[in-house]
DRENVO-995286 format. One record per atom (N, C-alpha, C, CB): residue number from 1; residue in three letters; atom name; x, y, z. Coordinates in steps of 0.2 Angstrom, whole numbers, padded with zeros to 4 digits. Glycine has a CB too. Example, Ala and Ser with C-alpha at 12.3 -4.5 7.8 and 13.67 -1.06 7.14 Angstrom:
pt num 1 residuo Ala atomo N px 0066 py -0028 pz 0039
pt num 1 residuo Ala atomo CA px 0062 py -0022 pz 0039
pt num 1 residuo Ala atomo C px 0066 py -0016 pz 0039
pt num 1 residuo Ala atomo CB px 0057 py -0022 pz 0045
pt num 2 residuo Ser atomo N px 0064 py -0011 pz 0035
pt num 2 residuo Ser atomo CA px 0068 py -0005 pz 0036
pt num 2 residuo Ser atomo C px 0064 py 0000 pz 0039
pt num 2 residuo Ser atomo CB px 0070 py -0003 pz 0029
//
This chain:
pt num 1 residuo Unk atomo N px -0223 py 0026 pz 0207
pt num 1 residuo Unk atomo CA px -0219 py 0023 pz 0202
pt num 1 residuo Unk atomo C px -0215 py 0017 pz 0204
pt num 1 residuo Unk atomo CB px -0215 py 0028 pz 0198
pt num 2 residuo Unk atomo N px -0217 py 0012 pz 0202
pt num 2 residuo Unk atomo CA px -0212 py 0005 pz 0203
pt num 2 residuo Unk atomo C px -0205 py 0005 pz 0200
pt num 2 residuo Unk atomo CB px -0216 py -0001 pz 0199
pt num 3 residuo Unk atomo N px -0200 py 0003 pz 0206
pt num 3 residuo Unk atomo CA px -0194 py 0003 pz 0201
pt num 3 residuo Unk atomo C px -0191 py -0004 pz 0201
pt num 3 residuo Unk atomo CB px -0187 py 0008 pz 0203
pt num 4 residuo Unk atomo N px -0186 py -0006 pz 0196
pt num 4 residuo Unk atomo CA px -0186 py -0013 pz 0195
pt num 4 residuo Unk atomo C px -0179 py -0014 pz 0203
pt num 4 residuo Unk atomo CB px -0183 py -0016 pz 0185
pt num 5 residuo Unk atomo N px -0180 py -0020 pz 0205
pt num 5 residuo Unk atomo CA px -0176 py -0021 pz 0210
pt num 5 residuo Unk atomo C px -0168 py -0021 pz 0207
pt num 5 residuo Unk atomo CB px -0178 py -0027 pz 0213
pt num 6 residuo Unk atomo N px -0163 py -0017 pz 0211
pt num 6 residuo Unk atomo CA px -0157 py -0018 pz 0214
pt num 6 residuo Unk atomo C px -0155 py -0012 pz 0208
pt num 6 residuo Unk atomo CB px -0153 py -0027 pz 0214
pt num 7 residuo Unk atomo N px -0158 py -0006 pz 0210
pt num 7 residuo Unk atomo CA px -0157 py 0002 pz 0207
pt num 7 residuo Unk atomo C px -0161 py 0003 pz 0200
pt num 7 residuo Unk atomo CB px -0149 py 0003 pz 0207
pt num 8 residuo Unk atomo N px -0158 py 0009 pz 0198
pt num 8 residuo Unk atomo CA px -0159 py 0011 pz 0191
pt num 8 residuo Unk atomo C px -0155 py 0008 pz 0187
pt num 8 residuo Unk atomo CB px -0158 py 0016 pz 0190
pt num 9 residuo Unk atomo N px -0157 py 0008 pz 0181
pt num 9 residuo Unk atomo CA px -0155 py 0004 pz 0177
pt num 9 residuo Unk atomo C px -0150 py 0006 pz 0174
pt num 9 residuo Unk atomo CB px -0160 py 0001 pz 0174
pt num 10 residuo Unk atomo N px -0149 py 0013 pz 0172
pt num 10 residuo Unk atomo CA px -0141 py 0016 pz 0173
pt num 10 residuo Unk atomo C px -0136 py 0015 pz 0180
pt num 10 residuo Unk atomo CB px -0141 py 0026 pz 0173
pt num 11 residuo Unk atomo N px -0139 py 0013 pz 0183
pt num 11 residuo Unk atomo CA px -0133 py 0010 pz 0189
pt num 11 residuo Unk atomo C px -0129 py 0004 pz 0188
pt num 11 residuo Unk atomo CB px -0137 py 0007 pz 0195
pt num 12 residuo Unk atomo N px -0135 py 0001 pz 0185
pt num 12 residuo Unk atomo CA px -0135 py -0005 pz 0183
pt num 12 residuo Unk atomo C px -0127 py -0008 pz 0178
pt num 12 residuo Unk atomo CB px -0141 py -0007 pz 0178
pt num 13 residuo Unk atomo N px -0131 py -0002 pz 0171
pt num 13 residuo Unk atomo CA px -0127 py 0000 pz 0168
pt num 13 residuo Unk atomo C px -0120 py 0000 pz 0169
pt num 13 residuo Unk atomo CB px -0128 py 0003 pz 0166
pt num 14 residuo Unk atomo N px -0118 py 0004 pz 0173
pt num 14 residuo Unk atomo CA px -0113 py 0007 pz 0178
pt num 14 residuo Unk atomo C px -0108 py 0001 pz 0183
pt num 14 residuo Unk atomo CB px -0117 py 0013 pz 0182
pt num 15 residuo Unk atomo N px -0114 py -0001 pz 0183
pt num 15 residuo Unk atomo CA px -0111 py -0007 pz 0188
pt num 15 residuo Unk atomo C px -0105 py -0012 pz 0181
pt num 15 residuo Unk atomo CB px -0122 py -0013 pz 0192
pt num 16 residuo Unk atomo N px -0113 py -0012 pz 0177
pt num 16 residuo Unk atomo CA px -0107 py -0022 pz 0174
pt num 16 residuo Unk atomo C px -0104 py -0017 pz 0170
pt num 16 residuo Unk atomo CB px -0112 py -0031 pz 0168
pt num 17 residuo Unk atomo N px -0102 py -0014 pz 0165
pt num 17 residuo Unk atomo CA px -0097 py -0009 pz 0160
pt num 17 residuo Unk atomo C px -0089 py -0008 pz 0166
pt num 17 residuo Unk atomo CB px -0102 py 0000 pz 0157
pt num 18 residuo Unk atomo N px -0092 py -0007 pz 0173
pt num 18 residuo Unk atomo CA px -0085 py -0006 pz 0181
pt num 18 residuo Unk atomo C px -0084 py -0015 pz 0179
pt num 18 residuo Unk atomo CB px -0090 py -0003 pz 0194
pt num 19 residuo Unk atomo N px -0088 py -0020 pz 0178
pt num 19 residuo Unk atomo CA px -0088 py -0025 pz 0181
pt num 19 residuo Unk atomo C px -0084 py -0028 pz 0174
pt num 19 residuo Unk atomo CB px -0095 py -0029 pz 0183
pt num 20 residuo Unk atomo N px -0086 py -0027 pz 0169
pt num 20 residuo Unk atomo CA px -0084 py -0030 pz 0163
pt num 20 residuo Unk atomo C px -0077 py -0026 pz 0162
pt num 20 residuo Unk atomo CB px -0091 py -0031 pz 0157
pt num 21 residuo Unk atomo N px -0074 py -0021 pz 0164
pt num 21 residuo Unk atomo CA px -0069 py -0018 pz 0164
pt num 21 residuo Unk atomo C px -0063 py -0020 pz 0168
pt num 21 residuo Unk atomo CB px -0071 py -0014 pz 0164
pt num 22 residuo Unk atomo N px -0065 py -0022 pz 0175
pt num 22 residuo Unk atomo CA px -0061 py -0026 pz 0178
pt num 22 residuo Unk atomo C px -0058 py -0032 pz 0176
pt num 22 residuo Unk atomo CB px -0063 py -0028 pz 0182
pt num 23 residuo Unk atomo N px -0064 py -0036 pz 0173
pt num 23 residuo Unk atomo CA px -0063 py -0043 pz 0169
pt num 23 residuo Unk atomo C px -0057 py -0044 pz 0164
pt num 23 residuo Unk atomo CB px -0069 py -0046 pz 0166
pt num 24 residuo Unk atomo N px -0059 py -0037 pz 0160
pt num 24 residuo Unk atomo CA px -0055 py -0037 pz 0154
pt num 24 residuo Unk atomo C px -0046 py -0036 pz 0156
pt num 24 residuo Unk atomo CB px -0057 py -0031 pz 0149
pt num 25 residuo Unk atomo N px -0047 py -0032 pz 0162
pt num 25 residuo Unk atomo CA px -0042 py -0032 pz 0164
pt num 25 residuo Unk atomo C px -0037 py -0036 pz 0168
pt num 25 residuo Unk atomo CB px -0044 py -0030 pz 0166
pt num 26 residuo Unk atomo N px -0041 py -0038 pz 0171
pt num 26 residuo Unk atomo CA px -0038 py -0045 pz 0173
pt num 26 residuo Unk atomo C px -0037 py -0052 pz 0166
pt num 26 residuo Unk atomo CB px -0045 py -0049 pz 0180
pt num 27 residuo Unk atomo N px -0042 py -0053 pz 0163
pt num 27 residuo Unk atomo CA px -0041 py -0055 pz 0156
pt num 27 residuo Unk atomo C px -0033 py -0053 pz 0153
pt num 27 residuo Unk atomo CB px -0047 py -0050 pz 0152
pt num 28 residuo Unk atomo N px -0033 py -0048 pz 0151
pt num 28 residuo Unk atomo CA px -0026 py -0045 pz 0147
pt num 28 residuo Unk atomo C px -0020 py -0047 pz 0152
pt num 28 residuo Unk atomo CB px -0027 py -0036 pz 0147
pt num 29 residuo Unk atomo N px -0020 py -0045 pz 0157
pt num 29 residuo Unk atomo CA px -0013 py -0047 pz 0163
pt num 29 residuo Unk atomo C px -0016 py -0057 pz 0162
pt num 29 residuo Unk atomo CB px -0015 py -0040 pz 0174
pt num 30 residuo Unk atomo N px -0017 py -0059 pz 0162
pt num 30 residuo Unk atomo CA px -0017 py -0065 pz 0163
pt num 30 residuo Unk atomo C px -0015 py -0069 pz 0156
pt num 30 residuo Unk atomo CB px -0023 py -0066 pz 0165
pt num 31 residuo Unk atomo N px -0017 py -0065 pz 0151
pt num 31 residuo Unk atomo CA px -0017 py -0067 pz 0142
pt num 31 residuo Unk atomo C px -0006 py -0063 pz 0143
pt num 31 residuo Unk atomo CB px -0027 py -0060 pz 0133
pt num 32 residuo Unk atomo N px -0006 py -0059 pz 0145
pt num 32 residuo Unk atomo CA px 0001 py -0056 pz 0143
pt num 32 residuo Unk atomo C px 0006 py -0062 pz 0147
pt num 32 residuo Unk atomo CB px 0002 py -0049 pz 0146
pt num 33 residuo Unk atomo N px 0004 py -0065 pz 0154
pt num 33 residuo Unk atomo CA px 0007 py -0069 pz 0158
pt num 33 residuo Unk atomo C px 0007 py -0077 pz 0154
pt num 33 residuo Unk atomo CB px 0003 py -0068 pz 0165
pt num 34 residuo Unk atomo N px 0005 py -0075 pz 0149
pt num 34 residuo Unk atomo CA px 0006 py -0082 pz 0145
pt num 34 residuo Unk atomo C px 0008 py -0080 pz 0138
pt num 34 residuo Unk atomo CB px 0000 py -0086 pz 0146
pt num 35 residuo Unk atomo N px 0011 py -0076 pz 0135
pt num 35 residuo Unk atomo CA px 0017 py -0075 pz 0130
pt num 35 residuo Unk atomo C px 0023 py -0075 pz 0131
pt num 35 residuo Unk atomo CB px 0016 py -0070 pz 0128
pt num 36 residuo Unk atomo N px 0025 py -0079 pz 0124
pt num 36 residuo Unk atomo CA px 0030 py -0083 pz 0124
pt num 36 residuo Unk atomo C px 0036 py -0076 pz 0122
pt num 36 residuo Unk atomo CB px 0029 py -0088 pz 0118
pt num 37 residuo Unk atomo N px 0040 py -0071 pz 0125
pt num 37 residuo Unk atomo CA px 0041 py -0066 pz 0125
pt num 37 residuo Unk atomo C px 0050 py -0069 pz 0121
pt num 37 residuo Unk atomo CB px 0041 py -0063 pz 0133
pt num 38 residuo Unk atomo N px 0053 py -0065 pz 0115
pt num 38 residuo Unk atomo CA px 0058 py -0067 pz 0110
pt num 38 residuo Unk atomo C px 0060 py -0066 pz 0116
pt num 38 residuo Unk atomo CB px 0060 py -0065 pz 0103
pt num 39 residuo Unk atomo N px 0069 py -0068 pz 0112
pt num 39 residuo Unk atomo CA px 0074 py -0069 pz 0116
pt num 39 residuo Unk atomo C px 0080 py -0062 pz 0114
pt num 39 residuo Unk atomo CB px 0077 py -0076 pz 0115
pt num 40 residuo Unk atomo N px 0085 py -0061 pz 0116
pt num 40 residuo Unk atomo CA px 0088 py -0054 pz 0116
pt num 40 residuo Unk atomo C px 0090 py -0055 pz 0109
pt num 40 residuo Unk atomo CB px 0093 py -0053 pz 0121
pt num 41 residuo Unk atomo N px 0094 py -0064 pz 0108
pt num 41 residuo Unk atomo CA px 0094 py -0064 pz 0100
pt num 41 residuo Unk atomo C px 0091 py -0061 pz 0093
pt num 41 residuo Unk atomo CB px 0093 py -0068 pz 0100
pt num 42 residuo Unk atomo N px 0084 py -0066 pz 0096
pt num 42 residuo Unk atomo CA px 0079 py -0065 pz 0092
pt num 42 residuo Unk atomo C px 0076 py -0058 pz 0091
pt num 42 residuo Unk atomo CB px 0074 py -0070 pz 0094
pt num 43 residuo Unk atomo N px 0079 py -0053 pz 0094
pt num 43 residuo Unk atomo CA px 0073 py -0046 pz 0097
pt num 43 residuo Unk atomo C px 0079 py -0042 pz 0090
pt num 43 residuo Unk atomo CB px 0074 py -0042 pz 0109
pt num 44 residuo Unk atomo N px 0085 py -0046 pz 0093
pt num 44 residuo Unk atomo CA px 0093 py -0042 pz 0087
pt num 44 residuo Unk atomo C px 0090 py -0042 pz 0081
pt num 44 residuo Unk atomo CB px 0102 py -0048 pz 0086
pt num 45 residuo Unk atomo N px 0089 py -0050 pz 0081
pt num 45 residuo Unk atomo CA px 0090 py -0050 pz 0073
pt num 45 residuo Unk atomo C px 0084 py -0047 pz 0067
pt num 45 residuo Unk atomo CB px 0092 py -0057 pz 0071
pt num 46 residuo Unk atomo N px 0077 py -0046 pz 0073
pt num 46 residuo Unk atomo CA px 0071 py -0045 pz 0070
pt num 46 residuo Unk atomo C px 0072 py -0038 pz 0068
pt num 46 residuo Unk atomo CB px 0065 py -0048 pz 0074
pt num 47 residuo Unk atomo N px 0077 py -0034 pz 0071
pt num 47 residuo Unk atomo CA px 0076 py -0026 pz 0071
pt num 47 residuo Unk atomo C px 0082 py -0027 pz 0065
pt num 47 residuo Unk atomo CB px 0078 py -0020 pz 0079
pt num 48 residuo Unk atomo N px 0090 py -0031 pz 0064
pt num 48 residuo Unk atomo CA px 0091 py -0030 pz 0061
pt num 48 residuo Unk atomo C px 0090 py -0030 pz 0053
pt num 48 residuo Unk atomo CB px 0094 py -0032 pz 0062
pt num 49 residuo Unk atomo N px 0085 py -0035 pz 0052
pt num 49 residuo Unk atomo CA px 0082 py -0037 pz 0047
pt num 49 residuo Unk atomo C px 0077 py -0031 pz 0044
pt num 49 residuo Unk atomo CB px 0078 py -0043 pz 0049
pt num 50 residuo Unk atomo N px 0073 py -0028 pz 0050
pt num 50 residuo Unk atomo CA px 0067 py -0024 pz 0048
pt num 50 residuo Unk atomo C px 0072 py -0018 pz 0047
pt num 50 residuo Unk atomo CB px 0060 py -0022 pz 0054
pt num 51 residuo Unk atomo N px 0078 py -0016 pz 0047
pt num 51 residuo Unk atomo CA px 0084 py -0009 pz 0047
pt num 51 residuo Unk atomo C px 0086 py -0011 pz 0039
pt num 51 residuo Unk atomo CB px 0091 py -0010 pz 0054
pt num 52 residuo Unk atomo N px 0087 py -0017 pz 0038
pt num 52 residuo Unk atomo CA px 0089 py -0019 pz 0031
pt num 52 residuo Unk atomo C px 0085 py -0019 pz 0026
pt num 52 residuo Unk atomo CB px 0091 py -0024 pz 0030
pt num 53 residuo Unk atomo N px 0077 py -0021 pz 0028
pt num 53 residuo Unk atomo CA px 0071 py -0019 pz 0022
pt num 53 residuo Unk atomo C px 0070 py -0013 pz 0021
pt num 53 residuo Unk atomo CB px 0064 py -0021 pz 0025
pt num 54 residuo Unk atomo N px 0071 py -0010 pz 0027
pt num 54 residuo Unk atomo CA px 0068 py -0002 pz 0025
pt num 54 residuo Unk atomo C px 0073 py 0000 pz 0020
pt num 54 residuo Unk atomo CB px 0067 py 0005 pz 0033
pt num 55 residuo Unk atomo N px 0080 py -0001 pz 0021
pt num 55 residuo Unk atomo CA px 0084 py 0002 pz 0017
pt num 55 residuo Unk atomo C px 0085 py -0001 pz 0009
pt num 55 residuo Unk atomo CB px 0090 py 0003 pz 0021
pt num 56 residuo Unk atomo N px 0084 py -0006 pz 0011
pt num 56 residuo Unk atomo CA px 0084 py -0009 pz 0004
pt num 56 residuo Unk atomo C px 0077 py -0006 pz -0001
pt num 56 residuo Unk atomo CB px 0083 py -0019 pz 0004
pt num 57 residuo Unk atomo N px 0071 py -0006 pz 0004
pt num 57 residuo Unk atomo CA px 0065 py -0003 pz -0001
pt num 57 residuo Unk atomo C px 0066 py 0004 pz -0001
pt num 57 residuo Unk atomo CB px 0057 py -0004 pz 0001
pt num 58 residuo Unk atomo N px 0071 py 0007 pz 0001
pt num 58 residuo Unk atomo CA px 0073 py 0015 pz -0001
pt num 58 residuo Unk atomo C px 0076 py 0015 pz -0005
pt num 58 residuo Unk atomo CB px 0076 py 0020 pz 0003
pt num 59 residuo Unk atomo N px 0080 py 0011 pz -0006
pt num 59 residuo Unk atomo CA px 0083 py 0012 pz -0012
pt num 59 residuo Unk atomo C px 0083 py 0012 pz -0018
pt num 59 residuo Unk atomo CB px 0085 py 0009 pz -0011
pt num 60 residuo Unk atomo N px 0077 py 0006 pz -0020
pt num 60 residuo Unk atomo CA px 0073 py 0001 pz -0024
pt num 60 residuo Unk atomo C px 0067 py 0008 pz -0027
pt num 60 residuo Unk atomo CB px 0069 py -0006 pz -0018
pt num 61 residuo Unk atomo N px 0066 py 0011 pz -0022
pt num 61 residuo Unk atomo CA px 0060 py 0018 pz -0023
pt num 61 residuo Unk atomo C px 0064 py 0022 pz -0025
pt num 61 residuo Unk atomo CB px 0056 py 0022 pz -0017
pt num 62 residuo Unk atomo N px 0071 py 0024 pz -0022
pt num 62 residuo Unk atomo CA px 0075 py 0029 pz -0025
pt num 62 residuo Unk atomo C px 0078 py 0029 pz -0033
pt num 62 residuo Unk atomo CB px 0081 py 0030 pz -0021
pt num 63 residuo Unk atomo N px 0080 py 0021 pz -0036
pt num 63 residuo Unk atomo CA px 0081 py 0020 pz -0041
pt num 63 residuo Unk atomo C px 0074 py 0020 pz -0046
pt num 63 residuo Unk atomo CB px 0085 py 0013 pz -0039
pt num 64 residuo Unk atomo N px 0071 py 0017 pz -0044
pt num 64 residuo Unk atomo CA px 0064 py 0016 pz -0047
pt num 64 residuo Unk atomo C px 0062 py 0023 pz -0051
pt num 64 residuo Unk atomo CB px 0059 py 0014 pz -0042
pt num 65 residuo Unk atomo N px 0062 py 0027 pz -0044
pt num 65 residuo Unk atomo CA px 0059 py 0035 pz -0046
pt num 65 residuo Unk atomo C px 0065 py 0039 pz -0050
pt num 65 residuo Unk atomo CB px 0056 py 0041 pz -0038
pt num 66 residuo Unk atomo N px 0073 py 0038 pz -0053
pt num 66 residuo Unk atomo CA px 0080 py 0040 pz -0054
pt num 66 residuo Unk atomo C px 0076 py 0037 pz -0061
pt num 66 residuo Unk atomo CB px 0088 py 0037 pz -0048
pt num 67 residuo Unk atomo N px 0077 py 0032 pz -0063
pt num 67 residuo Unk atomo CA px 0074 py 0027 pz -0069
pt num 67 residuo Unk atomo C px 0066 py 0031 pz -0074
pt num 67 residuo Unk atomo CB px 0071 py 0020 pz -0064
pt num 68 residuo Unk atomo N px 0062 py 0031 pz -0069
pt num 68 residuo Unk atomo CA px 0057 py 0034 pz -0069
pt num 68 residuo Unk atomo C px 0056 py 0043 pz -0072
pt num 68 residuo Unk atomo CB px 0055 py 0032 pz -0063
pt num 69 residuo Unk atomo N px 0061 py 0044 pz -0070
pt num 69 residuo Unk atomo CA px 0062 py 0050 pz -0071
pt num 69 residuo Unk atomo C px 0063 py 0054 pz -0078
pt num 69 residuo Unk atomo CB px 0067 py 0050 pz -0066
pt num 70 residuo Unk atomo N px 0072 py 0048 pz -0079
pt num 70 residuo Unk atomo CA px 0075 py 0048 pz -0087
pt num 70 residuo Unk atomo C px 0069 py 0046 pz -0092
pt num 70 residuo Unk atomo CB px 0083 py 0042 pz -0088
pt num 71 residuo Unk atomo N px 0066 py 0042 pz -0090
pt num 71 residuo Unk atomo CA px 0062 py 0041 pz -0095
pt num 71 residuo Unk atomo C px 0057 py 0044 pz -0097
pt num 71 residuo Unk atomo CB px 0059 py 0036 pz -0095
pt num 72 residuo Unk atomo N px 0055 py 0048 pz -0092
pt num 72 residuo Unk atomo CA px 0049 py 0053 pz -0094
pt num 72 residuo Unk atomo C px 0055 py 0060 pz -0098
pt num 72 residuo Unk atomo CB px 0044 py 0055 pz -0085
pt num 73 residuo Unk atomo N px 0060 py 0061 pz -0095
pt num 73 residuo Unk atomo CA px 0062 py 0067 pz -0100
pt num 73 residuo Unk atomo C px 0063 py 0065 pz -0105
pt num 73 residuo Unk atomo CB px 0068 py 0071 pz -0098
pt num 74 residuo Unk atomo N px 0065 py 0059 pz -0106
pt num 74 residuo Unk atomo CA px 0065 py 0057 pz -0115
pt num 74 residuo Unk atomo C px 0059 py 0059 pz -0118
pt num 74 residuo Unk atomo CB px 0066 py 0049 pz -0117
pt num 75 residuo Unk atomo N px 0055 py 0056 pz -0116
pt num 75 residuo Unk atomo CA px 0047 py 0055 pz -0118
pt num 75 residuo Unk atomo C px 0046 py 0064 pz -0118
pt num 75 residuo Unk atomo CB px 0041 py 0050 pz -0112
pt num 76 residuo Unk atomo N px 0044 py 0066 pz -0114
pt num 76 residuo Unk atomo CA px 0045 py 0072 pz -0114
pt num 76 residuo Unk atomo C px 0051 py 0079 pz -0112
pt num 76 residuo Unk atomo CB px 0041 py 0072 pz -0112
pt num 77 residuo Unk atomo N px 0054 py 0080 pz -0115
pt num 77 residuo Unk atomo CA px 0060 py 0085 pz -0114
pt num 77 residuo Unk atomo C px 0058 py 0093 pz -0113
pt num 77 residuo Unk atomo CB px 0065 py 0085 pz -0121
pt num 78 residuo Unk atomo N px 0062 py 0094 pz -0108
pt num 78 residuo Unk atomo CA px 0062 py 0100 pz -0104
pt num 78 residuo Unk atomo C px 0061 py 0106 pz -0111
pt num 78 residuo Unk atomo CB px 0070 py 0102 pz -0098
pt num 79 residuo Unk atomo N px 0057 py 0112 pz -0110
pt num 79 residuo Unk atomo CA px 0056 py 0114 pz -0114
pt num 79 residuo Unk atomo C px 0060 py 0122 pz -0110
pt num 79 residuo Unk atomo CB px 0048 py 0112 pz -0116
pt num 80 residuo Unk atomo N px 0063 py 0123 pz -0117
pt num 80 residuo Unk atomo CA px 0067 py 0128 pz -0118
pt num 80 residuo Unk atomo C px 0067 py 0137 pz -0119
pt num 80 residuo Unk atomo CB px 0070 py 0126 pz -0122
pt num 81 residuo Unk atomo N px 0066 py 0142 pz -0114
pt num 81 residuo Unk atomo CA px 0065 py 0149 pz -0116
pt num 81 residuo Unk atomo C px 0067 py 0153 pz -0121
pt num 81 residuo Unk atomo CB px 0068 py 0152 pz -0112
//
């Protein structure tokens, strides 16, 4: 049986998926070595901001579903034993 030169072709396989995984690797560490990383400021105030959305849209849901709520027992009232 003839085999094609420079192994089996699952070697092969084996070979460039090792090969193309190195690359990526070296890829990524090379792509991160060039981000513009914030500043300690910028890192503050982005978390302050995302700490004040969340709580403003809890709120906004709590009020909404408090609202949501009275209007449905009007519409429909608790029914009595």
């Amino acid at each position: 049986m003839n085999k094609a030169p420079g192994g089996t072709p699952d070697a092969k396989k084996r070979a460039m998926s090792q090969m193309n995984a190195q690359d990526f690797v070296r890829g990524v560490w090379l792509e991160l070595r060039r981000v513009t990383w914030p500043t300690r400021e910028e890192w503050i105030s982005a978390t302050v901001l995302t700490v004040v959305l969340v709580v403003a849209i809890g709120l906004f849901t709590f009020g909404a579903d408090q609202l949501f709520g009275w209007i449905f027992s009007l519409v429909h009232p608790p029914v009595q034993p």
